[in-house]
Each structure stands twice: as C-alpha cells, then as structure tokens.
C-alpha positions in Angstrom: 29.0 -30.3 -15.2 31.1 -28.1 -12.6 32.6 -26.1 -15.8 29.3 -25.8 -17.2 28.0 -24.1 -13.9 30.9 -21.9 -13.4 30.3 -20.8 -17.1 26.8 -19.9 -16.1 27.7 -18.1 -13.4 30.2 -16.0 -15.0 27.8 -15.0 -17.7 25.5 -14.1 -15.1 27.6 -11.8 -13.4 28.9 -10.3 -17.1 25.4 -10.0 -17.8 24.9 -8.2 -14.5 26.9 -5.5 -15.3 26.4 -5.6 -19.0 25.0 -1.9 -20.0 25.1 -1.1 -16.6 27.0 2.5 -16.1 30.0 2.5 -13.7 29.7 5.3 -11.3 29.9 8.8 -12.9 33.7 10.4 -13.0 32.1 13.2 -11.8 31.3 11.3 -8.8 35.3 11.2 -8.0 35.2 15.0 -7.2 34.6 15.8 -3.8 32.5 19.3 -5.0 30.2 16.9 -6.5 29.2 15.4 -3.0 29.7 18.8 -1.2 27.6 20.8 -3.8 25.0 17.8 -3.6 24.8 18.6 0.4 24.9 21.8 0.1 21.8 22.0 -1.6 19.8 19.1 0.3 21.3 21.8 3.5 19.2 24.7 1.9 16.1 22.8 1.1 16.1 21.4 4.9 16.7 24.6 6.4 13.4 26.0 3.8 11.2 23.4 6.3 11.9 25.4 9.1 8.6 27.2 8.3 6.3 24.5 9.0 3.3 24.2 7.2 0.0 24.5 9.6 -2.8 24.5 7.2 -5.6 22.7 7.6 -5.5 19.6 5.5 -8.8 19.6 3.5 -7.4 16.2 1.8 -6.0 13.2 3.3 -4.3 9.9 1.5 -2.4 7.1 2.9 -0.4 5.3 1.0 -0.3 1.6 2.6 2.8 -0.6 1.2 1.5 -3.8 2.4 4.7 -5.4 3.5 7.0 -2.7 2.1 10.0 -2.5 4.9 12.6 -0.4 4.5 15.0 -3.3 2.7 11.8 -3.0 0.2 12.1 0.3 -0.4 15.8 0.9 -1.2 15.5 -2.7 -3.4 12.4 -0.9 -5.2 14.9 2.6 -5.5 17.4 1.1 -6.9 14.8 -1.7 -9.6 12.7 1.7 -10.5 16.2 3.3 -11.5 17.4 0.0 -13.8 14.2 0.2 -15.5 15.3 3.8 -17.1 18.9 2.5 -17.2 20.6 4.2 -14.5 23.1 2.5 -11.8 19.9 2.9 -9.3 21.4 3.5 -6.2 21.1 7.1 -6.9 17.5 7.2 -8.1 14.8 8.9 -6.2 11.7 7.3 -5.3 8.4 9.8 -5.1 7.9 8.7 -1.4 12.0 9.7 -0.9 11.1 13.7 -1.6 8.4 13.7 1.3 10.0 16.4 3.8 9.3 14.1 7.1 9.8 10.9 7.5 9.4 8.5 10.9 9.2 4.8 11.8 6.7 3.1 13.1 6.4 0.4 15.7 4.6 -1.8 14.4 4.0 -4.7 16.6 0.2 -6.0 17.3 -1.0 -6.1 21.0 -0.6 -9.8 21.3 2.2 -10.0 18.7 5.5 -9.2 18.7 5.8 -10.2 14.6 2.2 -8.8 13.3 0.2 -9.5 10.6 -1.9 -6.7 8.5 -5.5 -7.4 10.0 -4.1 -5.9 13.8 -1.7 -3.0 12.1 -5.0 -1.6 10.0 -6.9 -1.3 13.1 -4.0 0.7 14.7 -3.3 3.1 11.3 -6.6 3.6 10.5 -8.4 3.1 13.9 -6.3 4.5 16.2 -5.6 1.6 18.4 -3.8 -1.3 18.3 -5.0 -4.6 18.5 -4.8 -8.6 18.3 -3.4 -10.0 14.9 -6.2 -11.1 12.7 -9.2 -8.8 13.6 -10.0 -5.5 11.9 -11.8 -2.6 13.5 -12.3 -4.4 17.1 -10.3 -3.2 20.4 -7.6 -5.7 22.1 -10.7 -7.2 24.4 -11.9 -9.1 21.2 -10.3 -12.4 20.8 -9.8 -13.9 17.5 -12.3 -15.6 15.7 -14.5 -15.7 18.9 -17.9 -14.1 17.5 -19.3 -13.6 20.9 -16.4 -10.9 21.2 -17.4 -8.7 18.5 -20.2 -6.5 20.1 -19.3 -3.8 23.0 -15.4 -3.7 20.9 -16.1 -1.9 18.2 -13.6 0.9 17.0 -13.7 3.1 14.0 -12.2 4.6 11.5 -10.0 7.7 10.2 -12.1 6.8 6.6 -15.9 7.4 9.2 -14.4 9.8 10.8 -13.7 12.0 7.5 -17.2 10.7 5.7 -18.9 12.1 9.2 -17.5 15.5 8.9 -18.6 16.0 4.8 -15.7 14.4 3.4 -15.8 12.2 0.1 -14.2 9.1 0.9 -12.5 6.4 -1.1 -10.7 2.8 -0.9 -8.4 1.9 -3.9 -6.4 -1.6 -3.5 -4.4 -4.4 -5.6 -6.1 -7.1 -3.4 -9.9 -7.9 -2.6 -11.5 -4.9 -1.1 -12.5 -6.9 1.8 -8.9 -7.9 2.6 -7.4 -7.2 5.5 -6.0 -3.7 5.0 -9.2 -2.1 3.3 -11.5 -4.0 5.8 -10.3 -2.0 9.0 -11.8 1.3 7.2 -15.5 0.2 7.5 -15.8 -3.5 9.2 -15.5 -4.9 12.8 -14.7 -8.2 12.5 -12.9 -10.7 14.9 -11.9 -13.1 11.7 -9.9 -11.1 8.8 -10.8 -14.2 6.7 -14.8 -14.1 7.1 -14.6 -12.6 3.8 -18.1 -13.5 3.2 -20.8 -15.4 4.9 -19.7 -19.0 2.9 -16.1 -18.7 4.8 -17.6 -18.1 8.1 -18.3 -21.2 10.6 -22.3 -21.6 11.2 -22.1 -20.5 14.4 -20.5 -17.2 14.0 -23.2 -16.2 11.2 -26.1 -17.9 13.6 -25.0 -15.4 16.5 -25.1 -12.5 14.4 -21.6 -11.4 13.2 -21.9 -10.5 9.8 -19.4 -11.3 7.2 -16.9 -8.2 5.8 -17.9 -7.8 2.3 -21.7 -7.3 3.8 -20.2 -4.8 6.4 -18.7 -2.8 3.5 -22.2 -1.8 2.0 -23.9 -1.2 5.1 -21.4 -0.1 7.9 -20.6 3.0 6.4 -23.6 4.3 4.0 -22.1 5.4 0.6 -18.8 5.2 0.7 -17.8 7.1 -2.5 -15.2 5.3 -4.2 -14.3 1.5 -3.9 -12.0 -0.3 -6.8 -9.7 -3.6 -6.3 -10.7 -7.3 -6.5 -12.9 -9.5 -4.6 -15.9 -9.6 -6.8 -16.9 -13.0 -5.9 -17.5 -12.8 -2.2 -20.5 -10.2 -3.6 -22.2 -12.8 -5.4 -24.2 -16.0 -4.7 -22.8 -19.2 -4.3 -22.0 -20.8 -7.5 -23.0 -17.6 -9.2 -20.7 -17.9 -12.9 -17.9 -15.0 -12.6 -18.7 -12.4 -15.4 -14.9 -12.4 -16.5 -14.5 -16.4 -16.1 -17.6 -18.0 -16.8 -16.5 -21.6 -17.0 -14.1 -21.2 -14.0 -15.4 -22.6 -11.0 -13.1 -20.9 -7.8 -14.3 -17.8 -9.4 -17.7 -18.6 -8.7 -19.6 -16.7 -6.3 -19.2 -17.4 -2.4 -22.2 -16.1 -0.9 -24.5 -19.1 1.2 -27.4 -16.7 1.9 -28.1 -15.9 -1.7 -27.6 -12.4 -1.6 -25.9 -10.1 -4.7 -24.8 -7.1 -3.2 -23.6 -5.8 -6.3 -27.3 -6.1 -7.3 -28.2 -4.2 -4.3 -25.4 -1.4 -4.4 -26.6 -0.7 -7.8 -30.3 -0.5 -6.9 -29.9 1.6 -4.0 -27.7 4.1 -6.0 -29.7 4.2 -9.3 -31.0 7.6 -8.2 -27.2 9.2 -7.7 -24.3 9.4 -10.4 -22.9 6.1 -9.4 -21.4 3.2 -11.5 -20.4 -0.2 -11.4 -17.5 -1.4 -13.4 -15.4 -4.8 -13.8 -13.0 -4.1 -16.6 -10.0 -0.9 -17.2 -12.3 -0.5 -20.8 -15.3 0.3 -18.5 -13.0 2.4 -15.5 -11.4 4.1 -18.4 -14.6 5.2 -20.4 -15.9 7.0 -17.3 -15.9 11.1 -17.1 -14.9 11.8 -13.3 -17.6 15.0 -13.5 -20.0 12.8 -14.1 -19.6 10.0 -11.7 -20.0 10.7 -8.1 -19.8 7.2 -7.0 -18.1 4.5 -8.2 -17.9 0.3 -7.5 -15.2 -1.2 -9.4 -14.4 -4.7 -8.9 -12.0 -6.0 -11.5 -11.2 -9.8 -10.2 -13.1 -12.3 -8.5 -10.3 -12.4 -5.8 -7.0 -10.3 -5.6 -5.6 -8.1 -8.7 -2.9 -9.2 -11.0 0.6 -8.9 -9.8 1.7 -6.1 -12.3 3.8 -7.7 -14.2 1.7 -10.7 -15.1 -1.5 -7.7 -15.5 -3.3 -7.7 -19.0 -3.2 -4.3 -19.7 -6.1 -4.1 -21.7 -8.7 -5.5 -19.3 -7.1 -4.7 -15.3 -6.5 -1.3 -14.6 -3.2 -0.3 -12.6 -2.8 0.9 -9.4 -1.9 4.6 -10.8 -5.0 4.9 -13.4 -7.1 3.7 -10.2 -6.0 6.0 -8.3 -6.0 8.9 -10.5 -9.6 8.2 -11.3 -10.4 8.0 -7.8 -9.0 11.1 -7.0 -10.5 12.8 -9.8 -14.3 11.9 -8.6 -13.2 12.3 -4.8 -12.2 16.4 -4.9 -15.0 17.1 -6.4 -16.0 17.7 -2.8 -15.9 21.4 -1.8 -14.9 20.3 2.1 -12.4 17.4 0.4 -11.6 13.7 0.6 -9.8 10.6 3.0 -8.3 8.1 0.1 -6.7 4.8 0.9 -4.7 3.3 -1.2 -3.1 -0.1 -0.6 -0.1 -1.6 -2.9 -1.5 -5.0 -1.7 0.5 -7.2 -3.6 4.3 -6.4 -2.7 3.2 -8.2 0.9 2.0 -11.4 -1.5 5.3 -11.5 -3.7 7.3 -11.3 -0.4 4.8 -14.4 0.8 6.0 -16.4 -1.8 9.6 -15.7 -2.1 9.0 -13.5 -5.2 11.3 -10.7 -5.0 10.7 -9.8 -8.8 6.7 -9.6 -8.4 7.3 -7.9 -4.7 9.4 -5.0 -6.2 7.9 -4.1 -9.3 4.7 -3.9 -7.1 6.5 -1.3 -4.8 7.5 0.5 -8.0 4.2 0.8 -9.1 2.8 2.0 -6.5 5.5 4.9 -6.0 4.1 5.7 -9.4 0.8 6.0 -8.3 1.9 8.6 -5.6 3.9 10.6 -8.5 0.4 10.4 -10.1 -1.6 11.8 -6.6 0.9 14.3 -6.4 0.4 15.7 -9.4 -3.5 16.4 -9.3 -3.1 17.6 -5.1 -1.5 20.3 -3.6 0.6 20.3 -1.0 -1.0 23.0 0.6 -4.3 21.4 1.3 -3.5 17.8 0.9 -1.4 15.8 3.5 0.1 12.8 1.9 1.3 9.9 3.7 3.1 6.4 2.8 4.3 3.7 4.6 3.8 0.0 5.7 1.8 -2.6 8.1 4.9 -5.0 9.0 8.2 -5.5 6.7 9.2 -9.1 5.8 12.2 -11.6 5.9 13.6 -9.5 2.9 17.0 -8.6 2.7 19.7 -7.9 0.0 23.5 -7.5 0.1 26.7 -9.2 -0.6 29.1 -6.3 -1.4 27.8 -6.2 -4.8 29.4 -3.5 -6.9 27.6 0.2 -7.8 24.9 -0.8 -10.4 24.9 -4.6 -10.2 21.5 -5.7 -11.5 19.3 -6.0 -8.3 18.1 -9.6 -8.7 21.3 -10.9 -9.7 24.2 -12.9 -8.0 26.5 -11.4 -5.3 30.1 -11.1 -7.1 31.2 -14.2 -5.2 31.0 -17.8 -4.1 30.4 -18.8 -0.6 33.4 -19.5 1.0 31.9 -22.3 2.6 30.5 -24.2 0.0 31.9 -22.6 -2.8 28.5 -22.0 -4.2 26.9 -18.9 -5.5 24.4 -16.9 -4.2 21.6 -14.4 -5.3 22.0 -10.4 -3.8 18.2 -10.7 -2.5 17.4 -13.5 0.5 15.4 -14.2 2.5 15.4 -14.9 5.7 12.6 -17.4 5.5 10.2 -18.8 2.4 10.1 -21.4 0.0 13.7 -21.0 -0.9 14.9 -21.5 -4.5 14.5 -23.8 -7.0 17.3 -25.6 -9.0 16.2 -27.0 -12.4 19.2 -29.5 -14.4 21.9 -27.8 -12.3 20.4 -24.2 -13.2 18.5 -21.5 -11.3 15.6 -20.3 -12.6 15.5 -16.7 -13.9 11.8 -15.5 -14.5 9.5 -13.2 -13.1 8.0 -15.8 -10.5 11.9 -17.2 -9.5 12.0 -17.7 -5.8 15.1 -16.2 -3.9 17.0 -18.1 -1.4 16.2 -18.5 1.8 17.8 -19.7 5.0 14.5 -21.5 7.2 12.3 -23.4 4.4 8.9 -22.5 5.2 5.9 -22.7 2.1 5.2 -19.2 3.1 7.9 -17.0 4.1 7.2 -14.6 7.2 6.6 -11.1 8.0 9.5 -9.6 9.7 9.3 -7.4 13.2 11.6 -4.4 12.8 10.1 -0.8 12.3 8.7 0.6 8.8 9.1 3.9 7.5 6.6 6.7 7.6 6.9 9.3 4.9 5.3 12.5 5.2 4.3 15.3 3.3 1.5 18.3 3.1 -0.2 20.1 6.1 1.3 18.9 9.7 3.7 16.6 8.4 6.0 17.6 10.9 4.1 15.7 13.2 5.2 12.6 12.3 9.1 12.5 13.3 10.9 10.3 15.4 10.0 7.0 16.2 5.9 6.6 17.0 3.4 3.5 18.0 2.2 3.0 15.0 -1.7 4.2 15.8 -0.2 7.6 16.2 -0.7 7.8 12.5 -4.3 8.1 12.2 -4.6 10.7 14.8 -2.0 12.8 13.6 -4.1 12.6 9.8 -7.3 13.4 11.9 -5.6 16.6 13.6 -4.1 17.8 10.4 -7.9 17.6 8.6 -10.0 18.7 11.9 -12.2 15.7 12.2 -12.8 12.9 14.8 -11.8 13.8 18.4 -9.2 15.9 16.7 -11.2 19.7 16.6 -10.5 22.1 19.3 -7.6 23.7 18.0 -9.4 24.6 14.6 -12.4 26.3 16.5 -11.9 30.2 16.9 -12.8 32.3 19.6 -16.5 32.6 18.3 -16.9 28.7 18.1 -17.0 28.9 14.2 -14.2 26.8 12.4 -11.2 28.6 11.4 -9.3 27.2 8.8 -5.7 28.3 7.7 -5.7 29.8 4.6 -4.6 27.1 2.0 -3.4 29.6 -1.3 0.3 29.5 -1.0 2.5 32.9 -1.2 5.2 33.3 -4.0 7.6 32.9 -1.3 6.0 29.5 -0.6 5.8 28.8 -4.4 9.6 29.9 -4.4 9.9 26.7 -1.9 8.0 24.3 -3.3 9.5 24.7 -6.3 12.9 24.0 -4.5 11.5 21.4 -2.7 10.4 19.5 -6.1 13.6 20.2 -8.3 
C-alpha cells in the first residue's frame, strides 16, 4: 500500500510539471529583467500627469472574498489555462495604474463578514457584521433598530443625480453585497418575508427582496439569482418545476416579479430567466432590464450550463451596453459572488476559476469604457483562510502537491491550504482530484472562515490616484462619489457662476500616445 501511494504521488508531481514550460532562457539574462523595468519605469513616470476628469461612469468590481493570496493563485490558474508557467501572467485588474489596501474590519468585528463591509464600500460607513445599509447604532437582527439608522448608497446617490444604475452578481440579488446598494436591513438573511421572525415583519421591517423594488424606484439593471424569494410560497420554480427548495418563499402572497413587470409595461423594460432570453435582447432597445436566472445563487462556473446561465462577462457586457445609453452616465456593481462560496467550502478549484472569470468580465468592461470618463474599481469585502506555498518550482500546476513530504509525518501535502475548513478527503488511501476536491486545512471547521488581513484596491480611470496607500475601507465610496460629482461630493465641480463644470473628457494624442503605453 505505502508503494502504491508513493507511486501516486510521484505521478502526481510528473504530472505537475508535465507540459508545463521551464522558465524561459531568456529569463537567465539580466537585460531581460532590466529592459522589463525599464519599461514598467517609463510607463510609471507617464502617471505623473494625473487624470482629473470628471468620471461620468463608475463600476466596482466586488471579489467577494478575493484576498490578495486569491488573486496571485487566480494570476497564476488564468495563465495555465493558455499554457503558460503563470507566474508571469497578467491579470486585467494587475494593469490598473493605482492600487491600495483596504482595512477592512467591521465596527464590531475584528474578522468581518460581507453584510458590514457593503455598507462601508458602498455606504460610506462602516458598520456591525450582518446588517446592510444601517449605521453602527443598529444592532443585529433587532428590528426595533432599523428606523432613525438608515444610510445610503453610492448606487442612490448616482440614480439621484440622473445616472442609470445597475447591479450585476453570481449570487442572489438580495445577498449580502448587492443588498447594501438599495436596502436597510438589520438581518442580511431576511431575504424575504418567509425567513424573517413574526415579530420583525409585525413591527414593520420589511424583508430585502421587497426593499429592492421599492427603496430605490427603477433601478435600471438587476441580473443574478434569487428568483425564488420574489415569488409566493410554494409557487413552482419556472426552471425546476418539480423541485421543491426552489419553490417560492414569500408568506404574504405577493409576486414581485408580477408587479415589477406591471409597473414597467409602459417603459422598454424586460424580464428574463434564461442566457437564450438575456442573449436575444438588443441593448437599444431595452432600457430596463430584471434578470433572474436561479431560484437561489448562480452556478459556480465551472459546473455552469452554458446554454441556459449566462456568465458573469455576457452579464455584464449586456448591462453595460443598456446602462451608457445615459447621456449623464451609469454606477454598475458587479459582484464575483461565488469565489467567497468556494473559499466557504474549501474549494480552491471552484474559488479560482470564479476570480478568473470575473477578471474576464473586467477585460470585457474595459473594452466598451474609456478610461477617460469611466473610473474602474476592483477589489474585495474580507480575504479568507487561503493560502498557497511550499517552495514549489516555476510553473508547478497550482492545485497540485508541494515537491515534498512533510518532514514530520512524511506525508504529502497540496500547494493550496487552508488555514481553516472542511479539510480534505481521503478515499481508499487516495485524494480526490475533481473540481469540488477540498484542500487541506489545519482547524476542521464545516465552513472555513474569512480571514482579517487587508484586500487590495485596484484603480483605474478619472481620480484614481486617490486611492493610494492604505485606507478604511469606506473611503472607497466617497472617493467614487468625488471622482463622478454626486452625493455630498460637489463643490469642487461647481464653477464660479454656480453652473457645473466638467473636465473635458476627449483625450489628446499625447494622452492616446499614453494610453496606448499604458495597455501594451
């Protein structure tokens, strides 16, 4: 048996490096680095002439869960899958200009969860974990706590000064990243009124999926799951008919669907539930749009039927298509939802190629906006208990072994860990090597953790030099709002008549000499 798992292992490792490049000869010449520095040298010193425009488009990226271990795992996975070492590849997010870290800590949580780290990115403020677009004074599931506490968004803030506005996730639209953009709710789990206590709903607080439709009137694009909390209890699913957990959730008989639907019949808006319906759509034709493709989250990508569930990317190139139709412009969020869920359950595979996809999506944004009127941003709510090392060599397959045994217990071990989770599974002496194989981890928990240390903030577009260094993490929204002109953010864009006055936006052919160099 001990031969027969020492043969495994050395066929993993061969496999490991089996096709994989070693690192170019090229590589052994020091011009090669120096050129390589050079260059990066001359790009930096191009930044020196900031760009002050006024943003007439916003989008924020949200990793959900995507720490910075995450992002160099998903570099070096989105450079395997075209056959390179990896290590070398460039991510989209990796050729913003500016980059910080954000602190990311909730107000009564050193370790915080995505409910209180919405409310500060998209709010403003931070707050206690578990509540979405309420101040630190309201307490956590306490309904009585809601009114008085309210706080609001960077999405009402843009829709209040003429902007289209859009949210785009891989989870349930009423989760607890979209939610903070329109809902003020002491309970990130009141997803609708059937998962809120009778007390709560008898003093008034009203569920998130209800606040979605009537907090903030017309919000101009919504797409991700969650199609079940719109529907009446044991309403069929229109997807799953004979599936019962997909039934509908809502106890007071309401289909807000139904309602959305009626109340926009008069305006170019459409409901969809499948990619053949998203797909069919012409953007100049559809000023609003409801898409709801799962009863609860979205797929994890690599499990995603292609021909029914639209990707992140088509989402949000569909969404931004509708959105700038806008003359005075757009606030898009867009959460990769699911790289926080594969983390959850110790699912490095499902985690990464999440991350991956969504740095497609922003190659996608980037090439219908300009950076001259768009400011992009990308980062994360919280990291996790996600690590990866074990001096493994230059192109080593990233979910493969470390090239050695423990010299402890003379057993092997997987690059990727965690620090906590549902550890690994061994099946007849053999670990499991499949798109849902659960890495290692040192504290068994059934859920593995979020972890506490900063995330990045990536930058790019008008006043991206305003995030630098190392911020709360509510800095972000009010740095967005400054770079747009909207919310409390409007002085400096106001000329000496009082009328607005707006940097002008076409770029020079010295500034399209820049970008260019920016981009190659």
């Amino acid at each position: 048996m001990k031969l027969t798992f020492l043969l495994i292992i050395c066929s993993c490792l061969a496999w490991g490096g089996l096709g994989k490049p070693q690192f170019p000869d090229q590589e052994k010449d020091p011009l090669f680095w120096n050129t390589w520095a050079q260059h990066t040298l001359k790009n930096a010193l191009t930044l020196q002439k900031l760009n002050q425009n006024t943003a007439k488009n916003l989008i924020l990226f949200l990793g959900d869960g995507m720490g910075i271990p995450t992002v160099t795992a998903a570099r070096i996975l989105k450079g395997q899958l075209s056959g390179l070492s990896g290590e070398e590849t460039q991510l989209e997010m990796d050729k913003f200009p500016f980059v910080a870290l954000s602190k990311t800590y909730n107000t009564n949580a050193q370790v915080s969860d995505s409910a209180g780290t919405a409310t500060a990115y998209l709010c403003g403020v931070k707050a206690n974990e578990g509540t979405v677009g309420v101040s630190a004074a309201a307490v956590r599931s306490q309904c009585n706590t809601t009114q008085g506490n309210e706080v609001t968004s960077i999405l009402r803030w843009a829709k209040e000064a003429g902007k289209s506005v859009g949210i785009v996730t891989t989870t349930r639209v009423n989760h607890a990243t979209p939610s903070a953009a329109y809902a003020h709710c002491v309970d990130r789990d009141w997803f609708s009124d059937g998962e809120m206590p009778a007390e709560a709903v008898q003093a008034g607080c009203k569920d998130i999926a209800r606040q979605l439709f009537e907090n903030i009137p017309n919000i101009d694009v919504i797409m991700g799951g969650g199609r079940k909390y719109m529907f009446p209890k044991n309403q069929s699913d229109v997807e799953y008919p004979g599936e019962k957990k997909h039934f509908g959730t809502r106890k007071d008989g309401r289909n807000l669907v139904e309602e959305w639907t009626n109340r926009m019949k008069n305006k170019k808006a459409k409901y969809v539930w499948n990619k053949k319906e998203l797909l069919s759509l012409n953007p100049n034709n559809v000023d609003y749009i409801l898409g709801l493709f799962e009863p609860g989250d979205l797929p994890y990508n690599l499990e995603r039927n292609t021909e029914t569930d639209p990707s992140l990317t088509e989402m949000v190139e569909l969404a931004i298509k509708i959105l700038r139709k806008n003359p005075r412009g757009f606030y898009l969020l867009v959460e990769g939802g699911r790289i926080d869920h594969g983390h959850h359950e110790g699912k490095a595979k499902q985690a990464l190629h999440e991350a991956v996809e969504m740095d497609r999506a922003i190659g996608r944004a980037d090439l219908i906006t300009s950076i001259y009127d768009t400011m992009t941003v990308v980062t994360a709510d919280h990291s996790h208990m996600f690590n990866f090392g074990g001096y493994t060599p230059r192109g080593n397959t990233i979910f493969g072994l470390a090239p050695m045994l423990s010299d402890v217990d003379q057993k092997p071990f997987t690059a990727i860990l965690y620090g906590n989770g549902p550890g690994f599974k061994v099946i007849n002496g053999l670990r499991e090597n499949e798109n849902n194989y659960q890495a290692q981890s040192a504290v068994p928990l059934r859920m593995e953790t979020h972890g506490g240390e900063d995330v990045a903030v990536f930058a790019k577009g008008p006043m991206a030099h305003l995030l630098h260094g190392v911020h709360e993490q509510n800095y972000i929204p009010h740095v967005m709002a400054y770079a747009a002109c909207i919310g409390q953010n409007r002085d400096h864009c106001m000329s000496s008549s009082g009328a607005f006055s707006l940097s002008p936006a076409l770029p020079s052919m010295a500034a399209l000499l820049t970008l260019t160099r920016l981009l190659c």
